[in-house]
Structure formats: C-alpha cells, structure tokens
mmCIF file of the C-alpha atoms, coordinates in Angstrom:
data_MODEL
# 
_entry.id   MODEL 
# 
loop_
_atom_site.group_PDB 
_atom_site.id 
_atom_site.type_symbol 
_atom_site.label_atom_id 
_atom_site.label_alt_id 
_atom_site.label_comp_id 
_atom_site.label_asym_id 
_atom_site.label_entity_id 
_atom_site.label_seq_id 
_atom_site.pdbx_PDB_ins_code 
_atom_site.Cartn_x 
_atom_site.Cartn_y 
_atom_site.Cartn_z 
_atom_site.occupancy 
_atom_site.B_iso_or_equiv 
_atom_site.pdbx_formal_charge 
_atom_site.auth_seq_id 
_atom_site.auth_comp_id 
_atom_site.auth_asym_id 
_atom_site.auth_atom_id 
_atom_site.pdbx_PDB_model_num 
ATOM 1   C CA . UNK A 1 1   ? 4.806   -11.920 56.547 1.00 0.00 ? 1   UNK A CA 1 
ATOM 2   C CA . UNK A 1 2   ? 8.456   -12.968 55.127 1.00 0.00 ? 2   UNK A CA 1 
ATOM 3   C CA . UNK A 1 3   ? 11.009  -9.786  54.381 1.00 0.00 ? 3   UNK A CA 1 
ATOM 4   C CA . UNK A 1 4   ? 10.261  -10.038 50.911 1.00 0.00 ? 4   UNK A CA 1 
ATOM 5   C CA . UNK A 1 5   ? 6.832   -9.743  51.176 1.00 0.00 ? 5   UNK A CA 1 
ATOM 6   C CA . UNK A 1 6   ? 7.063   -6.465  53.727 1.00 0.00 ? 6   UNK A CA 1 
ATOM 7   C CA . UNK A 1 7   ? 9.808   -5.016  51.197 1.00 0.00 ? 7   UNK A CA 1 
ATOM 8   C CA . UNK A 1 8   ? 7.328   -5.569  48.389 1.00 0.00 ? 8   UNK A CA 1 
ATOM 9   C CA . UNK A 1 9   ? 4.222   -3.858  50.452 1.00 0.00 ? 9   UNK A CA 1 
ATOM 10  C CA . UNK A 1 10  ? 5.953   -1.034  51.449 1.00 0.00 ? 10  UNK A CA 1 
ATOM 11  C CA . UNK A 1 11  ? 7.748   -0.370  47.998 1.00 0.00 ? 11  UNK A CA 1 
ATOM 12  C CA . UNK A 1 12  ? 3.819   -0.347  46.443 1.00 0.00 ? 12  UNK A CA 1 
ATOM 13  C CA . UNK A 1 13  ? 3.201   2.036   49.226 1.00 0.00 ? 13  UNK A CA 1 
ATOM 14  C CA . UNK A 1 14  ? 5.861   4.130   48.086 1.00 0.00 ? 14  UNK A CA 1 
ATOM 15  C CA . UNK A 1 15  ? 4.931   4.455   44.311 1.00 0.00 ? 15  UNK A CA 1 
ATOM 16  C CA . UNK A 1 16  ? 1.444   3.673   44.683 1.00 0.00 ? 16  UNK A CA 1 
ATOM 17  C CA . UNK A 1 17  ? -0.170  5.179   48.133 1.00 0.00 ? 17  UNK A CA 1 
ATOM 18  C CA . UNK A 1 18  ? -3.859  3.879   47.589 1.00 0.00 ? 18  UNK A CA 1 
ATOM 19  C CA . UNK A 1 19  ? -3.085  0.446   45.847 1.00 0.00 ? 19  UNK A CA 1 
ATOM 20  C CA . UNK A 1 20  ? -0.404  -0.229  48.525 1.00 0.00 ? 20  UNK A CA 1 
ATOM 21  C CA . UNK A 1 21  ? -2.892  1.126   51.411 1.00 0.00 ? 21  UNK A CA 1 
ATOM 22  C CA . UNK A 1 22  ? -5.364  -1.378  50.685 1.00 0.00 ? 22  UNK A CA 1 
ATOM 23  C CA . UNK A 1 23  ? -2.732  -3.996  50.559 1.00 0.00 ? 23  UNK A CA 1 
ATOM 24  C CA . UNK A 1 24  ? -1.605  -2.804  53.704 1.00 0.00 ? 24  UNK A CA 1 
ATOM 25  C CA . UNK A 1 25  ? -5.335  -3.358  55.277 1.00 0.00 ? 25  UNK A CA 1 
ATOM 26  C CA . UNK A 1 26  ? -5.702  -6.816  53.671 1.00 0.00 ? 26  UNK A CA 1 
ATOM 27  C CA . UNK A 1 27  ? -2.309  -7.803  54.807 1.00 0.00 ? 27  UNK A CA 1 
ATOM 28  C CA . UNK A 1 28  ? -2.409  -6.259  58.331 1.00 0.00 ? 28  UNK A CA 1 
ATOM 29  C CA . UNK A 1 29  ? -6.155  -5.879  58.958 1.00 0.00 ? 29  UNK A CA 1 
ATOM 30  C CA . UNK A 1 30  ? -6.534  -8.962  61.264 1.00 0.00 ? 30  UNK A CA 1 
ATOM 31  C CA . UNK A 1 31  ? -3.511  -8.139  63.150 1.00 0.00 ? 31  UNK A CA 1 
ATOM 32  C CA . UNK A 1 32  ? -5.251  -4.620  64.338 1.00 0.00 ? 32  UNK A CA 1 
ATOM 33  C CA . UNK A 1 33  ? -8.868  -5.819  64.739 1.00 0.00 ? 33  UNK A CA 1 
ATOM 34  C CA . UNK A 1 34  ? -7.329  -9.025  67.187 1.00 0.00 ? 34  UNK A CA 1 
ATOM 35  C CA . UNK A 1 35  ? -5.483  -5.965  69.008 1.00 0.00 ? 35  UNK A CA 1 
ATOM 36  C CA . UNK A 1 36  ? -8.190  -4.134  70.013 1.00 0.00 ? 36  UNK A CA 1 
ATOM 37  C CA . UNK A 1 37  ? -10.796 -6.402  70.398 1.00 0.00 ? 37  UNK A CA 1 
ATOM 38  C CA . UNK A 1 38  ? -8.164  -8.377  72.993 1.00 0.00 ? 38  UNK A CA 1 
ATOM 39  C CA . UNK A 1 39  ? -7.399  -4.753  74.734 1.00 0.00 ? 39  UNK A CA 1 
ATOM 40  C CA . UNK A 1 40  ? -11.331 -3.765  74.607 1.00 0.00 ? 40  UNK A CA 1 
ATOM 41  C CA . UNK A 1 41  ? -13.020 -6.692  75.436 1.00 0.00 ? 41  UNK A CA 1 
ATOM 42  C CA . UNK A 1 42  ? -16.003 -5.706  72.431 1.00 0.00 ? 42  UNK A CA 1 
ATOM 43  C CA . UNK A 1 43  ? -15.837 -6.831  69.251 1.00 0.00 ? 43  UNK A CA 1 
ATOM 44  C CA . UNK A 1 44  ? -18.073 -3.148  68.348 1.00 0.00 ? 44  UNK A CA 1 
ATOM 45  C CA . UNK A 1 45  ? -15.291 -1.128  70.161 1.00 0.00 ? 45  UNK A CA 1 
ATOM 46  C CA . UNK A 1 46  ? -12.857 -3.152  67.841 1.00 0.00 ? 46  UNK A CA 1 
ATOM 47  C CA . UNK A 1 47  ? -14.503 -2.532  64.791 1.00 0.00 ? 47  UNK A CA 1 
ATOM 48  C CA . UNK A 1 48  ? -15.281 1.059   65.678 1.00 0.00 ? 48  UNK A CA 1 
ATOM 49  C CA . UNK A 1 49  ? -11.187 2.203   66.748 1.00 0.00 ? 49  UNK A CA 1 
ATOM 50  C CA . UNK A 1 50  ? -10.152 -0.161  63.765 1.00 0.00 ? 50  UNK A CA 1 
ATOM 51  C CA . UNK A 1 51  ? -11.755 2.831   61.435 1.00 0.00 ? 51  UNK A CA 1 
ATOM 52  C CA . UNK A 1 52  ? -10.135 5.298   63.659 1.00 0.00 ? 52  UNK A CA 1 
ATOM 53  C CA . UNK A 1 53  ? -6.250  3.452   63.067 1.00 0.00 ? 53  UNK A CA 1 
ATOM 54  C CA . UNK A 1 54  ? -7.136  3.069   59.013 1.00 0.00 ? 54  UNK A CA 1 
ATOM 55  C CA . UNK A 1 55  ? -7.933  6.566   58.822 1.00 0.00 ? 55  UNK A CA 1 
ATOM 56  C CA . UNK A 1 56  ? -5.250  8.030   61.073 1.00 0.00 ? 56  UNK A CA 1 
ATOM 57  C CA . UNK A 1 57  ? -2.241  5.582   59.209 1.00 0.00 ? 57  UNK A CA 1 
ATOM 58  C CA . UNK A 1 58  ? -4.052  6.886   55.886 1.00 0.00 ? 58  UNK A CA 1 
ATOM 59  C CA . UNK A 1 59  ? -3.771  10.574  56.332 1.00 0.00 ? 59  UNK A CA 1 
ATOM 60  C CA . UNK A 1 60  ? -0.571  9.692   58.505 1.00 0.00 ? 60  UNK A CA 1 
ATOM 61  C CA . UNK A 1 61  ? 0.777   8.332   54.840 1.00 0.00 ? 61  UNK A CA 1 
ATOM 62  C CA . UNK A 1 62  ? -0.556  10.723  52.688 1.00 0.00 ? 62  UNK A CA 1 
ATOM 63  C CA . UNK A 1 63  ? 2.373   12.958  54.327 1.00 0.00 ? 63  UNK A CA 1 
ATOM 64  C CA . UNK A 1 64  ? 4.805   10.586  53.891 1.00 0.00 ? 64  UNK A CA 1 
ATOM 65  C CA . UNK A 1 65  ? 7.570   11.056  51.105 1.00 0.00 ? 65  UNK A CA 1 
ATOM 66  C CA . UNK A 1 66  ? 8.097   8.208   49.061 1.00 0.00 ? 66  UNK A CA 1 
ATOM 67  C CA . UNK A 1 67  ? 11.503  7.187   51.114 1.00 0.00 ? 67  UNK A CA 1 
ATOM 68  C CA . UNK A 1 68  ? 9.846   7.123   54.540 1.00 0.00 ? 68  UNK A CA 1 
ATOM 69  C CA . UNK A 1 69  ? 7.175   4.596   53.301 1.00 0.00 ? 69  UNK A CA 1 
ATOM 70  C CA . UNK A 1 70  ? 10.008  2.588   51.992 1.00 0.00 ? 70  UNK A CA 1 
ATOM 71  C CA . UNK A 1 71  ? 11.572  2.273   55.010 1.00 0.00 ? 71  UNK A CA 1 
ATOM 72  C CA . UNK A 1 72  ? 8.284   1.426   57.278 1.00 0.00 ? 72  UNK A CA 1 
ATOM 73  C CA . UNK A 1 73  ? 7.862   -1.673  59.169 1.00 0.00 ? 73  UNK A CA 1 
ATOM 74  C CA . UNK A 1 74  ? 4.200   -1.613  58.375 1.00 0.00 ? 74  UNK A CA 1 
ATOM 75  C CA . UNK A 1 75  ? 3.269   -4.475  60.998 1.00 0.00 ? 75  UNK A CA 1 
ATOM 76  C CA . UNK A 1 76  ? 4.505   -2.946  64.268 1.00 0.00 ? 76  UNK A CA 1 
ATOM 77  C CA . UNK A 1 77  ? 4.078   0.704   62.736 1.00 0.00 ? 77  UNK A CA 1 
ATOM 78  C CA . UNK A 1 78  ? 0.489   -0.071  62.419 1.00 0.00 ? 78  UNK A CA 1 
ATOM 79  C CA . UNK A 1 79  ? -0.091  -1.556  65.565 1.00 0.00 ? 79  UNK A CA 1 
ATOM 80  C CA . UNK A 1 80  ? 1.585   1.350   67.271 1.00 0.00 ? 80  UNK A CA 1 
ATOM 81  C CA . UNK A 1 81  ? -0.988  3.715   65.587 1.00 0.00 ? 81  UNK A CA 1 
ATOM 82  C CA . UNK A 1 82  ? -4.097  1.084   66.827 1.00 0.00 ? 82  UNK A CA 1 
ATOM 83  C CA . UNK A 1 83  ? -1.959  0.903   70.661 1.00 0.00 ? 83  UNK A CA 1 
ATOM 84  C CA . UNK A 1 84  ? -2.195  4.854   70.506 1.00 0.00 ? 84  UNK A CA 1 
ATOM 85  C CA . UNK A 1 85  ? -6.164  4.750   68.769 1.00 0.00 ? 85  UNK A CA 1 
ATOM 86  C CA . UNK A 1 86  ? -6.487  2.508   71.900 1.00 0.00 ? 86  UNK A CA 1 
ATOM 87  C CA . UNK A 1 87  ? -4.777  4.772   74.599 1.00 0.00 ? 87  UNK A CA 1 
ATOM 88  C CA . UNK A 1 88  ? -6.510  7.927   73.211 1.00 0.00 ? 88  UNK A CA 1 
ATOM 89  C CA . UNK A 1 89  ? -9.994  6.365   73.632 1.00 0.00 ? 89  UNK A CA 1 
ATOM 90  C CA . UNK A 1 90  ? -9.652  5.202   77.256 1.00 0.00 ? 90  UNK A CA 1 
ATOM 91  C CA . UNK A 1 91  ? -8.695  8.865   77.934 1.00 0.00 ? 91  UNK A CA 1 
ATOM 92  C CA . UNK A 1 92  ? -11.704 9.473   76.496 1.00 0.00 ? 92  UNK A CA 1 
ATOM 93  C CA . UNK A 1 93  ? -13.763 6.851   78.234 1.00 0.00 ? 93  UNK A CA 1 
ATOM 94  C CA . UNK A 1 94  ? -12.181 7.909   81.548 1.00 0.00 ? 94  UNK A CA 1 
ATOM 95  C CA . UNK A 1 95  ? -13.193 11.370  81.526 1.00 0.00 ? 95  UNK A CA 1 
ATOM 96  C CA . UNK A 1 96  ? -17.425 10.582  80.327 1.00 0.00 ? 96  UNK A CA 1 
ATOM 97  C CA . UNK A 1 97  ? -19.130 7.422   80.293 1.00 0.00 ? 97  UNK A CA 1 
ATOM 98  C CA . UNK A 1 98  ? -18.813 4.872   77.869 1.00 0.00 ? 98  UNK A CA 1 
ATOM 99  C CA . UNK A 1 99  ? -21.957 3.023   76.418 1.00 0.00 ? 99  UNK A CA 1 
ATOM 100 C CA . UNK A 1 100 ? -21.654 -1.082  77.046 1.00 0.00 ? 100 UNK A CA 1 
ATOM 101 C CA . UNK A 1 101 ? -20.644 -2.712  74.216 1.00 0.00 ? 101 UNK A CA 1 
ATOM 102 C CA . UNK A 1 102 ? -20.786 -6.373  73.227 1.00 0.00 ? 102 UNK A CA 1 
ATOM 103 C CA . UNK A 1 103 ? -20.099 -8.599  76.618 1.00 0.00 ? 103 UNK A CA 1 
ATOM 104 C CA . UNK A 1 104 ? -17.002 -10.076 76.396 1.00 0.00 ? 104 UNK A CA 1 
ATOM 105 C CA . UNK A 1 105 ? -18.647 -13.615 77.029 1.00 0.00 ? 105 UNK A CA 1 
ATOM 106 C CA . UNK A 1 106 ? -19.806 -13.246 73.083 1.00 0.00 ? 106 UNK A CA 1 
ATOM 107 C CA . UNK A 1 107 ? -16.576 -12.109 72.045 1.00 0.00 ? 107 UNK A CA 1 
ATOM 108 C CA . UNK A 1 108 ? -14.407 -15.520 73.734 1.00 0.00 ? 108 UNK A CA 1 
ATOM 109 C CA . UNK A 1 109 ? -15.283 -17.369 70.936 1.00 0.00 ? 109 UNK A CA 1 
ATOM 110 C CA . UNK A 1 110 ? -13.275 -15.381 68.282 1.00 0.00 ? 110 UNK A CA 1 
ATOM 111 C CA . UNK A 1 111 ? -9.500  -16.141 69.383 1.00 0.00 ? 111 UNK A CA 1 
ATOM 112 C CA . UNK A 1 112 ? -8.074  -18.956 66.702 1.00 0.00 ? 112 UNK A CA 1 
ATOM 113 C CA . UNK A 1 113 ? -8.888  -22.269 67.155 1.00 0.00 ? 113 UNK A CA 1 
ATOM 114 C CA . UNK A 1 114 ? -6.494  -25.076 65.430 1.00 0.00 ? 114 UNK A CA 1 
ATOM 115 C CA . UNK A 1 115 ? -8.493  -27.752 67.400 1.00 0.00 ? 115 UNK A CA 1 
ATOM 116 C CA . UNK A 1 116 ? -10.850 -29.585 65.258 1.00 0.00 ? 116 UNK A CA 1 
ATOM 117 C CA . UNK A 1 117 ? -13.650 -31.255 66.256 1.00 0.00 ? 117 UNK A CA 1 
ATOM 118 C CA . UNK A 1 118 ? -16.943 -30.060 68.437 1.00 0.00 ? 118 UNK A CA 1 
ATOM 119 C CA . UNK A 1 119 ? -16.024 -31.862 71.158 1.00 0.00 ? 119 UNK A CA 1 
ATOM 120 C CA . UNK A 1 120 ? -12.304 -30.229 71.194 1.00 0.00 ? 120 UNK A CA 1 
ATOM 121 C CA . UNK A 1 121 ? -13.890 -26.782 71.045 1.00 0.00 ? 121 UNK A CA 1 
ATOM 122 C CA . UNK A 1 122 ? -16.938 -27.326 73.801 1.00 0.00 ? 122 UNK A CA 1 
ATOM 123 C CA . UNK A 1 123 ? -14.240 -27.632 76.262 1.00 0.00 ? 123 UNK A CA 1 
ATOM 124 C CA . UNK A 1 124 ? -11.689 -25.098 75.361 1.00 0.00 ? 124 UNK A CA 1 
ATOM 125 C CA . UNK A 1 125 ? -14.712 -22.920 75.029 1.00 0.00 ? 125 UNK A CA 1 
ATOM 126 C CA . UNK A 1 126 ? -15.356 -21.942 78.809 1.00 0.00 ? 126 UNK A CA 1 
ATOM 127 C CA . UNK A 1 127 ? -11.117 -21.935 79.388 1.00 0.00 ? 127 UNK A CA 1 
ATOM 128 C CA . UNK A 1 128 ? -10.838 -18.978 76.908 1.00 0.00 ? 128 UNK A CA 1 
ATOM 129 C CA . UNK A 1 129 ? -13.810 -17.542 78.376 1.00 0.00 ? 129 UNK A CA 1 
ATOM 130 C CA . UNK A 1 130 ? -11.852 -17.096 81.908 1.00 0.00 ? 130 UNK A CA 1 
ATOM 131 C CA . UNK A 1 131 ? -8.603  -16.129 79.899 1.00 0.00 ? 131 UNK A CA 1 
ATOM 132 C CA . UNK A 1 132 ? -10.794 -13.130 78.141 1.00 0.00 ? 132 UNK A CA 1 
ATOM 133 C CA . UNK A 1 133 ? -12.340 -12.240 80.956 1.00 0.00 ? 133 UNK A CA 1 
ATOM 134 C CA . UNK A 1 134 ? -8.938  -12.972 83.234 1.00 0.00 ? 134 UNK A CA 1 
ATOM 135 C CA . UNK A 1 135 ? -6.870  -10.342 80.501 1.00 0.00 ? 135 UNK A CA 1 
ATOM 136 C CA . UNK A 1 136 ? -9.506  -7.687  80.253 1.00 0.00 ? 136 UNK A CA 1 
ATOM 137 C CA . UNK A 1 137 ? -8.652  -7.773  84.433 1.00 0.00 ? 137 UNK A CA 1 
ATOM 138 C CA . UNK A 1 138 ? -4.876  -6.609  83.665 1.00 0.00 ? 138 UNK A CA 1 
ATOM 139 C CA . UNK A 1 139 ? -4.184  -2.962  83.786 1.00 0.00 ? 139 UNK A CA 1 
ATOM 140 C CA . UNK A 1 140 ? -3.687  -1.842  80.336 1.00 0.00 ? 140 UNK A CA 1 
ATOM 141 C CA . UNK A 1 141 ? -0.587  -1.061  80.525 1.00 0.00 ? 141 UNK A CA 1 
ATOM 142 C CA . UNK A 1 142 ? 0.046   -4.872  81.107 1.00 0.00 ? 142 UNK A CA 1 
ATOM 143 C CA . UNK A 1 143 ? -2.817  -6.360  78.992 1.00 0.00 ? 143 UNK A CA 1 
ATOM 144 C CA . UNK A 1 144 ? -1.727  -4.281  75.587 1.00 0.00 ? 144 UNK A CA 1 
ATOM 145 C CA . UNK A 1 145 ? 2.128   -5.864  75.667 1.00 0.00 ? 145 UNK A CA 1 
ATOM 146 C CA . UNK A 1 146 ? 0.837   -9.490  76.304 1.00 0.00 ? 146 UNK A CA 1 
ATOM 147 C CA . UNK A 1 147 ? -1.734  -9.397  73.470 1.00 0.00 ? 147 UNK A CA 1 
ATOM 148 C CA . UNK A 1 148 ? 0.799   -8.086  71.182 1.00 0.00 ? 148 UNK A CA 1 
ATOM 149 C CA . UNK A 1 149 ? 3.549   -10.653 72.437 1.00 0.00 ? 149 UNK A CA 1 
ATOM 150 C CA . UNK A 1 150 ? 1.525   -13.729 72.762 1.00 0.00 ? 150 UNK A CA 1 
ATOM 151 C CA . UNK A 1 151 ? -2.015  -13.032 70.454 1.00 0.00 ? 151 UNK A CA 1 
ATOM 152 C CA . UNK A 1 152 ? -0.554  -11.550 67.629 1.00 0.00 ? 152 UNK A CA 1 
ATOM 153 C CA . UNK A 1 153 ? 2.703   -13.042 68.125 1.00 0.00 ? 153 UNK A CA 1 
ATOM 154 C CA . UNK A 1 154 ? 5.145   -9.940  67.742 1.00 0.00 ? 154 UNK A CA 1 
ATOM 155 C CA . UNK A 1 155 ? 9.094   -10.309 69.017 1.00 0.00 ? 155 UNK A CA 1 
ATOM 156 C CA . UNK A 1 156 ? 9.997   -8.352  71.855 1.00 0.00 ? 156 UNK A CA 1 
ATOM 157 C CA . UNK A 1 157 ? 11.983  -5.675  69.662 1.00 0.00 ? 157 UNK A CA 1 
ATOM 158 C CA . UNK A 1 158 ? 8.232   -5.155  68.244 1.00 0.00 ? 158 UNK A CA 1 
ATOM 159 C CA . UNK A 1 159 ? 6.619   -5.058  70.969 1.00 0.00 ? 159 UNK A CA 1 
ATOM 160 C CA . UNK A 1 160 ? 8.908   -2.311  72.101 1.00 0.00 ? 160 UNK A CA 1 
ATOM 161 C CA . UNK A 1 161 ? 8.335   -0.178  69.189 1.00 0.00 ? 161 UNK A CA 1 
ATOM 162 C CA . UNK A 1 162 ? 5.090   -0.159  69.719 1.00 0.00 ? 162 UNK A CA 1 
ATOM 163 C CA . UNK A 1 163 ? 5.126   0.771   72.883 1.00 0.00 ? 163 UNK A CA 1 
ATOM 164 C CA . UNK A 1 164 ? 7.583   3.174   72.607 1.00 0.00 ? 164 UNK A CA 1 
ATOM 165 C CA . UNK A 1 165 ? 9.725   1.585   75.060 1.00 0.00 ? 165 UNK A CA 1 
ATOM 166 C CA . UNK A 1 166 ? 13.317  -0.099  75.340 1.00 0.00 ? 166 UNK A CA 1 
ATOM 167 C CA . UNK A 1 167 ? 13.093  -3.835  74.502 1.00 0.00 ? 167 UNK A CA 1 
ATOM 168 C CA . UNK A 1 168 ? 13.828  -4.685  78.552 1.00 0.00 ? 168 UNK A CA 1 
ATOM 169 C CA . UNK A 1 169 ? 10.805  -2.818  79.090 1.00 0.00 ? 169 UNK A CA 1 
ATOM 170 C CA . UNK A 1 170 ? 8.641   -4.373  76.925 1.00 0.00 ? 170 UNK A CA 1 
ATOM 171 C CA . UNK A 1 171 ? 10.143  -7.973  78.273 1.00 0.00 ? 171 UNK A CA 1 
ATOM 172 C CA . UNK A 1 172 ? 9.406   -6.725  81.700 1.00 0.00 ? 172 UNK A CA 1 
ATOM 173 C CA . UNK A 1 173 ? 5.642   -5.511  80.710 1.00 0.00 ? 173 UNK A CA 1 
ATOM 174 C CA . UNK A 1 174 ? 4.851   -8.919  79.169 1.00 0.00 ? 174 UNK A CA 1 
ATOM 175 C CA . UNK A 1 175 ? 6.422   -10.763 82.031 1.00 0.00 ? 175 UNK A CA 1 
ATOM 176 C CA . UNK A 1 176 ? 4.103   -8.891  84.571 1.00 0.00 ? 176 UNK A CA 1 
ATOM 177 C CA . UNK A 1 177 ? 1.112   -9.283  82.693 1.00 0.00 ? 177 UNK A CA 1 
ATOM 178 C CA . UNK A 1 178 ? 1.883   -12.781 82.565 1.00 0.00 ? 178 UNK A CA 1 
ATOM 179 C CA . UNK A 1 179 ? 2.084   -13.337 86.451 1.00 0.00 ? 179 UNK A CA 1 
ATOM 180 C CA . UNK A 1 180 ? -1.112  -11.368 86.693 1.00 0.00 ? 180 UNK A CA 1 
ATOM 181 C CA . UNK A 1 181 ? -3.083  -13.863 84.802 1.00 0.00 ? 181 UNK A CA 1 
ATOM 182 C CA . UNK A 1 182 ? -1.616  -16.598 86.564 1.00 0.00 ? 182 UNK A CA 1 
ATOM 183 C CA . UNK A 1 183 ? -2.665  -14.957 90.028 1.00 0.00 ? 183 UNK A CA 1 
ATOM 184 C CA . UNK A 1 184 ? -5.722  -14.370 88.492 1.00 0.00 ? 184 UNK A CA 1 
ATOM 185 C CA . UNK A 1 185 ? -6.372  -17.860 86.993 1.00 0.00 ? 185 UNK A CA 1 
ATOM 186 C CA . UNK A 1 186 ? -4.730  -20.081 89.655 1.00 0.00 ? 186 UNK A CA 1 
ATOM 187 C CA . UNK A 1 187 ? -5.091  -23.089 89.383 1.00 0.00 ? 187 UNK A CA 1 
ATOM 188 C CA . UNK A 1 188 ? -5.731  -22.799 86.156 1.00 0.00 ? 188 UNK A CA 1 
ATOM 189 C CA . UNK A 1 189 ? -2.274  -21.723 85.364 1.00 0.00 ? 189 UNK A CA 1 
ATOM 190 C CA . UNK A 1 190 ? -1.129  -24.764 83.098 1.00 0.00 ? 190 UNK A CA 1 
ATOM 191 C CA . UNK A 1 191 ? -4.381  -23.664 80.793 1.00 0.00 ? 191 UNK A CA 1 
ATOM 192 C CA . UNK A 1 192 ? -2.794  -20.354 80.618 1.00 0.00 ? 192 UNK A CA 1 
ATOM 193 C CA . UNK A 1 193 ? 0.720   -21.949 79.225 1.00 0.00 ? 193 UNK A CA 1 
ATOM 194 C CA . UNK A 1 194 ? -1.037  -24.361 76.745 1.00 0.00 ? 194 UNK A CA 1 
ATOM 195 C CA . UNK A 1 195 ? -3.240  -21.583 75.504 1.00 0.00 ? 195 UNK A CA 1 
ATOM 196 C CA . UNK A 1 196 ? -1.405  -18.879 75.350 1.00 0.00 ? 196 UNK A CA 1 
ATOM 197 C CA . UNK A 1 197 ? 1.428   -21.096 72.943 1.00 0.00 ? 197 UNK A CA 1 
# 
C-alpha cells in the first residue's frame, strides 16, 4: 500500500472508526491471516486468532482519539497485535493441550503462486511442502520474524516494530531463522533462495 493510500485509511479511521475499520480489514486482512497461518501451521488456528486480532485492534481503536489513529501505521501496527494474538495463544497452548488442527500438508498449498501452468505447480508443490513443514520446525521466536520479512514482505524497520525490538535485532532474528531452514533443508538450500524471493 503506497503513502497515500495508508494516509487516506488512517484519516477515514480517524473521522469515521467503523467505515475506516472495515477498510482496514479489507486492506490488511490477507496480511494477518498469511501471518498466522505461516506461524501456526493450520489454516483453522489462522482463521480462529484472526477474530481474536480484529476484535482486539477494534476495541484497541475504539479508545483511540482521533490524532492517534491519524498517526498509525496500520500495516505493522496490525501485525504487531496478530504477533501478540499469536504469542498469547502459545502461552495458552503450552500450559493445556491443544486440539490438532488442519495438518499442515493441506495448508502448503495456500502460499502465492505466480507460476502458471499445472505442470509448474505439481513440482513446486512438494518443495513448499518441506519449506512449511521446514518453518513450522523454527522456534517461534525465529519463524514469526522470517514470515513477516520474507512472506508478507515487511522492511526490517517493520519487522522491528512488530516485534518490539531494535531494527539489528530484528535483522539478526531473520538472519537466524534463515540458517535454520537451510540446516534444516540442506541440500535443498537453493529451493529455499528461489522460493523464499
């Protein structure tokens, strides 16, 4: 989303909090549920926290002033809401069972495919398979900066915010997820690269 765009979003949050709210979802939905179902591994769980950060960064808005919606960055403020959704629930998970969800093997086939063709997407099929099943391997405190630096595409300074850590950090945190999937996908570390950008 260009400046202009974000400016105008977060100016129709500021005079209009329901109007710009679902703009905000339509604009940023996709962004959260790619989040969580890369951290989670199920598209259910996904679907199920993605509630959980719409409702939280609703009431979180409704006490908002006017000038502190302005001055939002709705794209990493959002995503730091679903990373904390996220952290929250595998307290949650840690401390009582959690019910399966969806195997991950039915979830591979949802990442973004520009390759056209059937033939294309048979074989890149089973190579995102191992890199779903290679990231949901990486401690989360690894796996969450690499999905949000190389899924959805955020700069380092975002990543950082939503992490709540200094941009050298977040560099660091992506750069040792990165060498995790490559130990854990060796020799298939040039599918990694080509994937992965």
């Amino acid at each position: 989303m260009d400046e202009k765009a974000e400016r105008q979003l977060t100016e129709l949050l500021a005079v209009d909090l329901d109007g710009g709210f679902t703009e905000l979802v339509r604009v940023h939905g996709r962004a959260v549920y790619t989040f969580l179902l890369r951290v989670s591994g199920s598209a259910t769980e996904a679907d199920d926290l993605g509630q959980d950060v719409f409702l939280r960064a609703y009431t979180a808005l409704q006490g908002y002033d006017s000038e502190r919606r302005r001055q939002l960055s709705p794209r990493p403020w959002l995503l730091t809401v679903a990373a904390n959704v996220w952290r929250n629930h595998l307290r949650t998970c840690s401390r009582r069972p959690a019910l399966a969800g969806v195997p991950v093997e039915d979830t591979a086939d949802t990442w973004t495919d520009r390759s056209p063709g059937p033939e294309e997407l048979a074989a890149l099929a089973e190579d995102r398979r191992r890199l779903v099943l290679a990231l949901l391997e990486l401690p989360e405190h690894h796996r969450a900066p690499v999905v949000l630096r190389h899924v959805l595409g955020l700069s380092y300074t975002e990543v950082a915010e939503v992490q709540r850590c200094a941009v050298g950090t977040a560099k660091a945190q992506v750069s040792r997820g990165l060498k995790g999937l490559r130990r854990l996908l060796e020799p298939e570390t040039a599918l990694l690269e080509e994937v992965m950008t």
